[in-house]
Backbone as a ProteinNet text record, in pm:
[ID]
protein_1_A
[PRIMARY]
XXXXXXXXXXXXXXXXXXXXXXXXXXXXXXXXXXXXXXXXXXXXXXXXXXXXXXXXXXXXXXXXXXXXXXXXXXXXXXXXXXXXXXXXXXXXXXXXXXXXXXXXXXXXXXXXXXXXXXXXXXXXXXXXXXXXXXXXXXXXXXXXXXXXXXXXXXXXXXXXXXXXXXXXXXXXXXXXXXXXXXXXXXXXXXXXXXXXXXXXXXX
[TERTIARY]
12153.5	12015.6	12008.7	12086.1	12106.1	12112.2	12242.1	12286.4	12162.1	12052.6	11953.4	11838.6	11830.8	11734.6	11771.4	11920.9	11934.8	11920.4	11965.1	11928.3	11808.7	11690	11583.8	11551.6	11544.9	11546.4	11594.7	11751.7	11826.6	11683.5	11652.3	11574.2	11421.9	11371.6	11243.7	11287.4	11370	11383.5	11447.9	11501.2	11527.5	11443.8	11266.6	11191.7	11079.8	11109.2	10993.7	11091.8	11195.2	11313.2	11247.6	11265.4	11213.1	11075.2	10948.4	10846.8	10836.9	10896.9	10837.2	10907.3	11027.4	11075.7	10967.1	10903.2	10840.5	10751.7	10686.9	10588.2	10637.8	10745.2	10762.1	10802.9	10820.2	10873.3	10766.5	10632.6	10491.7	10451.7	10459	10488.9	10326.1	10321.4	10177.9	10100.9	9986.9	9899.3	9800.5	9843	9811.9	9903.7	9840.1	9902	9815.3	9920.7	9855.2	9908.4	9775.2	9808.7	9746.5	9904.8	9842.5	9842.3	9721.3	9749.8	9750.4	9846.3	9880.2	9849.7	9730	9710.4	9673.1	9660.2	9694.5	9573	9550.6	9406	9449.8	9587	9639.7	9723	9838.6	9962.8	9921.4	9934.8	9861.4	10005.4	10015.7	10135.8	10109	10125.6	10083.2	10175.1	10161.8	10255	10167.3	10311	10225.7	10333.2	10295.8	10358.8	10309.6	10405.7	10366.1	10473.2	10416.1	10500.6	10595.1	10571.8	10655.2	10810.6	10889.3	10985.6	11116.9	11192.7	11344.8	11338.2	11305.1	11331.2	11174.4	11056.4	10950	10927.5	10880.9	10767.1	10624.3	10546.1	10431.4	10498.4	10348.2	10393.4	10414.5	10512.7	10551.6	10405.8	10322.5	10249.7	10104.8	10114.2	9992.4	9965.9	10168.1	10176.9	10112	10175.2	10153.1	9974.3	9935.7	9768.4	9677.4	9736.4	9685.2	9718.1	9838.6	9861.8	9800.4	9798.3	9700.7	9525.9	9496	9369.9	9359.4	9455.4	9405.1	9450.2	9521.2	9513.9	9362.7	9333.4	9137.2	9113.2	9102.1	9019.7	9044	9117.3	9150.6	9051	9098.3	9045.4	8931.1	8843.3	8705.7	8616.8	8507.9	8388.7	8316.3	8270.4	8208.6	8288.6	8409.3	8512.8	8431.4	8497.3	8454.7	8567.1	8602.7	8664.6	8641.9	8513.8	8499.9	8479.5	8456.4	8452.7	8665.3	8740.5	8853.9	8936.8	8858.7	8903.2	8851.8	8733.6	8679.1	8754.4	8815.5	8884.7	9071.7	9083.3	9225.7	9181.9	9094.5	9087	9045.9	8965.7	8958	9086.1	9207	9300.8	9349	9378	9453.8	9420.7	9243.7	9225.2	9291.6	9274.2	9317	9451.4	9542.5	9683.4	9673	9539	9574.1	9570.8	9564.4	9585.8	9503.1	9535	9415.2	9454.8	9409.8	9456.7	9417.1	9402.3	9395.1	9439.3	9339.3	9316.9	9343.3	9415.6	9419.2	9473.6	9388.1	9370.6	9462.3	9547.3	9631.7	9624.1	9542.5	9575.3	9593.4	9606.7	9607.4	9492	9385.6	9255.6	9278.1	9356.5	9359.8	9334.5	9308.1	9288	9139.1	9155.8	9006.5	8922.7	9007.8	8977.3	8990.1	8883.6	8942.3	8900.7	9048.5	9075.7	8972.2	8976.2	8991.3	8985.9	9092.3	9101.5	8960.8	8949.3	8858.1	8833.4	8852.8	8897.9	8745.2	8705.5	8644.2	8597.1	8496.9	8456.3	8338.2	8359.5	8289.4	8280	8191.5	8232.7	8136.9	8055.6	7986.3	8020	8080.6	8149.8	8200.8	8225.2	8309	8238.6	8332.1	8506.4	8532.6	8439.4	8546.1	8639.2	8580.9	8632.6	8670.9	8788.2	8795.1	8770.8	8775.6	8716.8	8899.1	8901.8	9066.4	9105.2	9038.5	9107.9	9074.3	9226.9	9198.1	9116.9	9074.1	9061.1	9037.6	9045	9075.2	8918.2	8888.1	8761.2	8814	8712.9	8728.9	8554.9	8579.6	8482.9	8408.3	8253.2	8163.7	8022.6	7937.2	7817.3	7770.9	7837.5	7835.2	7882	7726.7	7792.2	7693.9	7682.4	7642.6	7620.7	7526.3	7493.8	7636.8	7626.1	7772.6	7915.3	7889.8	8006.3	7976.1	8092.1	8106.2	8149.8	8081.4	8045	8067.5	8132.3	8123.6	8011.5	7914.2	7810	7760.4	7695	7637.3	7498.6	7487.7	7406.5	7342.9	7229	7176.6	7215.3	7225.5	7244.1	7390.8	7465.1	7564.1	7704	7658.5	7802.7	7838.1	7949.8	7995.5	7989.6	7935.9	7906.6	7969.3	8046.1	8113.5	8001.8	7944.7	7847.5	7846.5	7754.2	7749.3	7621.2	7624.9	7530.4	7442.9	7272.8	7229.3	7137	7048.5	6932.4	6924.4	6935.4	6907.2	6786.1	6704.3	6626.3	6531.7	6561.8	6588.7	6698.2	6642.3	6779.7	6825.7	6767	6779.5	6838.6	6922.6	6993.9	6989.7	7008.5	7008	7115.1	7202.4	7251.3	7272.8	7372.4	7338	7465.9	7513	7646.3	7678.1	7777.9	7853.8	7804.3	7836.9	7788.4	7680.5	7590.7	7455	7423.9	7547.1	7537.2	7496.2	7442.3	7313.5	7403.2	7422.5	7457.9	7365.9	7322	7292.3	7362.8	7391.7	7454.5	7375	7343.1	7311.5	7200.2	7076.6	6965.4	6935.9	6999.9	6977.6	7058.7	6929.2	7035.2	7076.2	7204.7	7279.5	7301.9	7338.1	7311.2	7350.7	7422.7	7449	7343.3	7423.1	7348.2	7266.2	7124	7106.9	7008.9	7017.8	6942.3	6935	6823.8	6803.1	6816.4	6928.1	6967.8	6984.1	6993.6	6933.1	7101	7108.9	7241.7	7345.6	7302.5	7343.9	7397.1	7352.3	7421.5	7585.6	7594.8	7681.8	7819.3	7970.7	8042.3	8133.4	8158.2	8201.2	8225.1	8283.7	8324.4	8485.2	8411.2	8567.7	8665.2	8765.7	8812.2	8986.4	9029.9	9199	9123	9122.3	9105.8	9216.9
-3632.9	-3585	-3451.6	-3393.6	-3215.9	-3252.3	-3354	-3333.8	-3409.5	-3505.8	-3551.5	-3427.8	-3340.9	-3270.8	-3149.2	-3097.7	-3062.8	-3079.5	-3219.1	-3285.4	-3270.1	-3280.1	-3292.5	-3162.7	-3036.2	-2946.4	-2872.8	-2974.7	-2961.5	-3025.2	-3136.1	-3223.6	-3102.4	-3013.6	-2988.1	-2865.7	-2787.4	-2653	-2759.5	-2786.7	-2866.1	-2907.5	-2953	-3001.1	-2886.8	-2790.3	-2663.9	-2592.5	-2576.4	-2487.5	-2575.2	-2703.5	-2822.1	-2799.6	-2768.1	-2771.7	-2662.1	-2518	-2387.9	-2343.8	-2437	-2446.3	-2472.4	-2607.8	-2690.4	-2551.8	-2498.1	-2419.4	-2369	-2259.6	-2137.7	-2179.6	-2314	-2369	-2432.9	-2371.2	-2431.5	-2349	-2370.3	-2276	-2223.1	-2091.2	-2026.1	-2090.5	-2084.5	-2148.5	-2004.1	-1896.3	-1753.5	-1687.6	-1716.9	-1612.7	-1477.2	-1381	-1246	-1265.9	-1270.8	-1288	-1150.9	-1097.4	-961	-984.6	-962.6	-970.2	-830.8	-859.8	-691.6	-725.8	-588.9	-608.9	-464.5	-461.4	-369	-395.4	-516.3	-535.3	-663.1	-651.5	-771.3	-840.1	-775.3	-805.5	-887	-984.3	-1030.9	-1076.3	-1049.1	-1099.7	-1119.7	-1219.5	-1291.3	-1305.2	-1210.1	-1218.2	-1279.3	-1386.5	-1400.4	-1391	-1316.9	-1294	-1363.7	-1401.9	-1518.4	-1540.3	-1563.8	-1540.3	-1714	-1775.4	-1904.7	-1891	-1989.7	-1940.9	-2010.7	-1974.4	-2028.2	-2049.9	-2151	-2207.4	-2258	-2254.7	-2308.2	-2174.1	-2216.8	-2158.9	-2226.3	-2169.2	-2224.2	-2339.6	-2403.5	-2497	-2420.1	-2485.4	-2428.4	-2436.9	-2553.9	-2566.2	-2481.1	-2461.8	-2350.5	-2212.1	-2192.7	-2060.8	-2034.8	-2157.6	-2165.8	-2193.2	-2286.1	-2298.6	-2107.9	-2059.3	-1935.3	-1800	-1818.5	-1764.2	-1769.7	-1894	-1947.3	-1916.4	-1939.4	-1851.1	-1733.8	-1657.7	-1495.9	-1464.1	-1498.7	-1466.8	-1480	-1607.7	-1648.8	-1547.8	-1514.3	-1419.1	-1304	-1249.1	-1091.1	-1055.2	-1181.2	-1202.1	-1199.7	-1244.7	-1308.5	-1200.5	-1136.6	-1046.9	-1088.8	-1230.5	-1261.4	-1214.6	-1204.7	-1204.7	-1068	-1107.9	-978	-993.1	-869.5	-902.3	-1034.6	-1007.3	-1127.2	-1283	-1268.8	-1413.8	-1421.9	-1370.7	-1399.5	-1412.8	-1328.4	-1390.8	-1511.9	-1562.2	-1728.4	-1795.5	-1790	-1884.2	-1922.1	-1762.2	-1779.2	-1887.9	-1848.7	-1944.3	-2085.2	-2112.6	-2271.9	-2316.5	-2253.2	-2325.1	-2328	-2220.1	-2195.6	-2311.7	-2381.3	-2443.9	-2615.6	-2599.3	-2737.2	-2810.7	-2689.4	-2718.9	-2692.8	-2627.4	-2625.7	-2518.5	-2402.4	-2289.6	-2189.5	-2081.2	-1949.3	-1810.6	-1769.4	-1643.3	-1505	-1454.8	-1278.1	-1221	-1201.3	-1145.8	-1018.7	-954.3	-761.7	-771.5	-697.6	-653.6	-529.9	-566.5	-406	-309.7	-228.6	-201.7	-64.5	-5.7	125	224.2	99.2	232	217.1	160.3	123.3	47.1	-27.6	-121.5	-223.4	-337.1	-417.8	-329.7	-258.8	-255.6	-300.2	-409.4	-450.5	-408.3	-404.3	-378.3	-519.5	-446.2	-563.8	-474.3	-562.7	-510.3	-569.1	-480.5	-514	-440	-533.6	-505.2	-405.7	-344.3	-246.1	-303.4	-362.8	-421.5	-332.4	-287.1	-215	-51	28.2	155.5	206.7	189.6	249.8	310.6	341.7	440.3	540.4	594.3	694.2	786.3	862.6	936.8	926.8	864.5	867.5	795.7	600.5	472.4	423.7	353.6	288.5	186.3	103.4	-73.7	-115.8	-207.3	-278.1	-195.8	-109.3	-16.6	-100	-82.3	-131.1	-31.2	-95.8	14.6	-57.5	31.6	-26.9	-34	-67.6	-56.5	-110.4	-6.3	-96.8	-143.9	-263.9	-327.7	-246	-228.1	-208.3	-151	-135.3	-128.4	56.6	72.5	225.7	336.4	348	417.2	538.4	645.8	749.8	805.9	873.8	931.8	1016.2	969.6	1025.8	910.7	792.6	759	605.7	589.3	485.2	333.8	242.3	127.6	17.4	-81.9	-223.4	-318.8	-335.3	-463	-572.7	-683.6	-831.1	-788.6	-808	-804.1	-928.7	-978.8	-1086.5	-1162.5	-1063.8	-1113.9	-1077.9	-962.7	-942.7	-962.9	-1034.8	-1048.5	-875.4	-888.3	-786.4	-664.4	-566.7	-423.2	-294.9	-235	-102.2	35.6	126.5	200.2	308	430.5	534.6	541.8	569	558.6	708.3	682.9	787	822.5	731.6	753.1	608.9	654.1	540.7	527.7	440.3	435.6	336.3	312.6	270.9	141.5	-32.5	-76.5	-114.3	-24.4	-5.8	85	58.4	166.7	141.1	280.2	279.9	294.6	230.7	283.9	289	409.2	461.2	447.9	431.2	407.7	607.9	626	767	781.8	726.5	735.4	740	848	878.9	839.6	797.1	760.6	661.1	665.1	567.6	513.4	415.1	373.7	297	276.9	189.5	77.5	-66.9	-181	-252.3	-305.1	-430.2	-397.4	-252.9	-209.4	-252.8	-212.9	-216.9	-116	-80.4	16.7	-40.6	31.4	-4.2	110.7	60.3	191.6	138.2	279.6	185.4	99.9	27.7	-6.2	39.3	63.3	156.8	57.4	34.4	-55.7	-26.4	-81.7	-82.5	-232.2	-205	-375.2	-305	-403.5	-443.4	-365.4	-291.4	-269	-369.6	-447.3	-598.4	-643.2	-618.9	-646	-564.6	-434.6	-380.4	-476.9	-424.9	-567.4	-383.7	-284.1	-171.7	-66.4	30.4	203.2	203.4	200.3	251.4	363	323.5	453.3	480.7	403.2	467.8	405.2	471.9	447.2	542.5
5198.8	5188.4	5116.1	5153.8	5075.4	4964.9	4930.4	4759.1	4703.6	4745.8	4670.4	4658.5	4729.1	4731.8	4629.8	4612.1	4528.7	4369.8	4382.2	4246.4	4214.2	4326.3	4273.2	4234.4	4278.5	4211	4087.6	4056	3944.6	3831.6	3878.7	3751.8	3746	3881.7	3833.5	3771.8	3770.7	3691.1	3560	3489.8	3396.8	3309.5	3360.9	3277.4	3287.8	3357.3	3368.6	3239	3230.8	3115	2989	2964	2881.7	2764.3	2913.4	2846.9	2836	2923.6	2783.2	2698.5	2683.8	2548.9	2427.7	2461.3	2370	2361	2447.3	2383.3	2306.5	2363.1	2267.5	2149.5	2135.5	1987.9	1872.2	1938.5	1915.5	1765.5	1659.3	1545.7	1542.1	1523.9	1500.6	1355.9	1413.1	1238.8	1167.1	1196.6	1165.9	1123.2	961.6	876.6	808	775.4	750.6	550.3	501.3	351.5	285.9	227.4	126.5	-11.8	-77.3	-224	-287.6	-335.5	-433.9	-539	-636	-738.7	-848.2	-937.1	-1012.1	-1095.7	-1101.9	-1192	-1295	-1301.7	-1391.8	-1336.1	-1236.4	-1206.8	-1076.1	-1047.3	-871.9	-810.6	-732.4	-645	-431	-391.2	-300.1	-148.4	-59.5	25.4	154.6	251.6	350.5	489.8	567.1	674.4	793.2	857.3	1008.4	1070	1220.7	1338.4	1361.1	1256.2	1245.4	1318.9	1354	1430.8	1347.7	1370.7	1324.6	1159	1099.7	953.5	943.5	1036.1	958.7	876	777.5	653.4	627	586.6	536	426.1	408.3	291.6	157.3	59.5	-45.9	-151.6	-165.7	-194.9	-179.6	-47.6	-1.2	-69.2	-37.9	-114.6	-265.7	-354.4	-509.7	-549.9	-470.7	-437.8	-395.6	-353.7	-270.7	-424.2	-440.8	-572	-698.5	-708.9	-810.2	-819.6	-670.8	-695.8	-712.8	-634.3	-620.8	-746.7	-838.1	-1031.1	-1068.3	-1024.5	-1105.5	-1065.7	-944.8	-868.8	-925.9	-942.1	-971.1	-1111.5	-1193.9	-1339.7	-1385.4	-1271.9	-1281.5	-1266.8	-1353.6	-1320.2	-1155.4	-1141.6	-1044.6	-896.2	-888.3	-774.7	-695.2	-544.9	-454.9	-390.2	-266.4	-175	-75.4	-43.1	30.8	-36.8	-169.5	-211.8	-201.1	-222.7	-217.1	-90.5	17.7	166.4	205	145.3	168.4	100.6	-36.7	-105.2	-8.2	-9.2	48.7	226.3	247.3	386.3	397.8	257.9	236	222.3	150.4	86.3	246.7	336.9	403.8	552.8	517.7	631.9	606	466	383	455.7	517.1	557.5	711.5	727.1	903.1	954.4	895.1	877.9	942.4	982.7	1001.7	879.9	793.5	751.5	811	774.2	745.7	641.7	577.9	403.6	381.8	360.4	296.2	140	66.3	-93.2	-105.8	-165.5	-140.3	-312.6	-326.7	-504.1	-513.6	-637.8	-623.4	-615.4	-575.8	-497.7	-356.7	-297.7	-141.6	-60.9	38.8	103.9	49.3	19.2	37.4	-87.2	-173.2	-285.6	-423.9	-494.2	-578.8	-691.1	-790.1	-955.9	-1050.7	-1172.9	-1280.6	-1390.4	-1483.2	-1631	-1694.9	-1807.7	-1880.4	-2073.1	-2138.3	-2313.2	-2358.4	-2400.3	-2478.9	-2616.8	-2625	-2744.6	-2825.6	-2955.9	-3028.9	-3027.7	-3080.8	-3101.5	-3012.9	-2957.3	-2845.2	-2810.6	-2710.2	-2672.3	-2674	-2825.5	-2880.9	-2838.8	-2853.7	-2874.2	-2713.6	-2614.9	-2497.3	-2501.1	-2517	-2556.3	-2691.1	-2713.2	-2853	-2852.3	-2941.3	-2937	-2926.2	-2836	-2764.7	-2707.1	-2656.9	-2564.5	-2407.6	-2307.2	-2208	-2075.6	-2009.3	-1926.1	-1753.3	-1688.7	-1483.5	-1418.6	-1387.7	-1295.4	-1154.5	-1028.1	-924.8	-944.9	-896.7	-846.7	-763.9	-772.2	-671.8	-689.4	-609.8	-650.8	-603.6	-600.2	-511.7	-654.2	-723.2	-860.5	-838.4	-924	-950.6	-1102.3	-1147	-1267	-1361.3	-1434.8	-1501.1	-1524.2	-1433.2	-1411.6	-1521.1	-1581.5	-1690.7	-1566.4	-1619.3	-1569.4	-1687.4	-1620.6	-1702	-1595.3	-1683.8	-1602.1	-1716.4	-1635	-1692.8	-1725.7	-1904.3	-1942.3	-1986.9	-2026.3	-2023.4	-2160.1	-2306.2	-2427.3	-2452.4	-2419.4	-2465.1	-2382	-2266.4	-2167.8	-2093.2	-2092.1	-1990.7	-2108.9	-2083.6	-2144.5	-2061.7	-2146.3	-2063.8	-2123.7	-2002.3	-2054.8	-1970.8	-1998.2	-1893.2	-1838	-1683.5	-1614.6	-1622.4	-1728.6	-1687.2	-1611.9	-1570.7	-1457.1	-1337.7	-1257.2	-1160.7	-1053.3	-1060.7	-973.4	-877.3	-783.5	-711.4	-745.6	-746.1	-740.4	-869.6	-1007.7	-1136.6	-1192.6	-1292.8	-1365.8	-1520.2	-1538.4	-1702.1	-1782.5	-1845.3	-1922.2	-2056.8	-2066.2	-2242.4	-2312.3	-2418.7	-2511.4	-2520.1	-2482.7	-2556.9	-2670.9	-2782.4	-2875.4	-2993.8	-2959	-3020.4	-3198.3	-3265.9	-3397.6	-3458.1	-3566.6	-3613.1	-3737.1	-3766.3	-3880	-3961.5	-4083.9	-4149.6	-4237.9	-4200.2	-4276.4	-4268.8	-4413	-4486.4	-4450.8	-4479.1	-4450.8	-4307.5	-4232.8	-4042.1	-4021.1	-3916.4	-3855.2	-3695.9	-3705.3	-3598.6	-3532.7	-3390.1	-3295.9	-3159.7	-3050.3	-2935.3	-2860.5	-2755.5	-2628	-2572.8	-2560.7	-2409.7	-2374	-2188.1	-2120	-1983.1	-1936.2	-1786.8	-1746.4	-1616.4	-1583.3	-1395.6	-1332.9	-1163	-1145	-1033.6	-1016.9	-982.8	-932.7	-859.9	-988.7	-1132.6	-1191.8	-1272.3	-1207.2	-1220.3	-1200.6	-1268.2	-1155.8	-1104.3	-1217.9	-1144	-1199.5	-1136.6	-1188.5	-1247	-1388.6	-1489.4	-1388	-1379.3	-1293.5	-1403.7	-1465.1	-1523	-1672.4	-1794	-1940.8	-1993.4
[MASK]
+++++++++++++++++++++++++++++++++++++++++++++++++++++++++++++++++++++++++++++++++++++++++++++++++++++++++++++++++++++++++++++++++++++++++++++++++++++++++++++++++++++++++++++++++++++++++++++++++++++++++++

């Protein structure tokens, strides 16, 4: 009678050892995804409490990578449109993320390059000259801006009057040329700030 009663205790610590094994062997579906970016360079890390040899899918990774390049690239991009993208891909597999933007303005701040087309600008800007913007709508009088204009696409300009959710801006360059009897002359316009995409910050 002893040695059965022992046994039976041998078998219930045995399958209590068993099943919180199985838990603790229960792989987490929360990952912490950082994208580092520079404005051109995007690179995609993801950290998770996975145990022994699981990894995320190899695929997820290259899918998640692959966007946050569009993304970085794209005028339209925000922080938060790129924490929704990384979490569609990331629900696609099962997934939970946590999104952080890592660049050299600092956290959940995002870069984008952007090419310098025409002479506007001068003598601050050249035409192919590159230059950094962060993204954002939080601008001030003085400060050079690339925004969506209606006829000419994305325009890099300086901000000189703003009021209320309107701004104006004007080309650096006050010089008048005449070709082919026209005269030519910078940019200057008033566009919705909303249409700003951000503040030139490294030229």
């Amino acid at each position: 009678m002893k040695i059965r009663n022992i046994l039976i205790i041998i078998l219930l610590v045995l399958l209590t050892t068993s099943t919180s094994a199985c838990i603790y062997l229960e792989p987490s579906k929360n990952v912490e995804v950082t994208i580092k970016t520079n404005g051109s360079d995007v690179q995609v890390e993801t950290l998770h409490t996975l145990l022994f040899f699981n990894t995320i899918p190899t695929s997820m990774q290259m899918e998640m990578e692959n966007k946050a390049l569009e993304d970085v690239y794209s005028d339209t991009s925000t922080v938060e449109s790129i924490e929704n993208d990384m979490q569609d891909i990331a629900e696609a597999y099962d997934y939970n993320v946590t999104v952080t933007i890592d660049s050299q303005f600092g956290t959940d701040k995002l870069p984008m390059v952007a090419t310098v087309k025409g002479t506007s600008m001068l003598p601050t800007l050249h035409e192919g000259q590159n230059v950094v913007l962060l993204k954002t709508k939080e601008i001030k009088v003085g400060d050079i801006v690339v925004a969506r204009h209606p006829e000419h696409g994305l325009i890099v300009k300086r901000v000189a009057q703003i009021k209320g959710d309107q701004v104006y801006l004007m080309s650096d360059n006050r010089e008048v040329t005449i070709t082919n009897n026209m005269i030519i002359k910078g940019l200057d316009t008033w566009l919705p700030i909303e249409d700003v995409v951000g503040v030139v910050m490294e030229y």
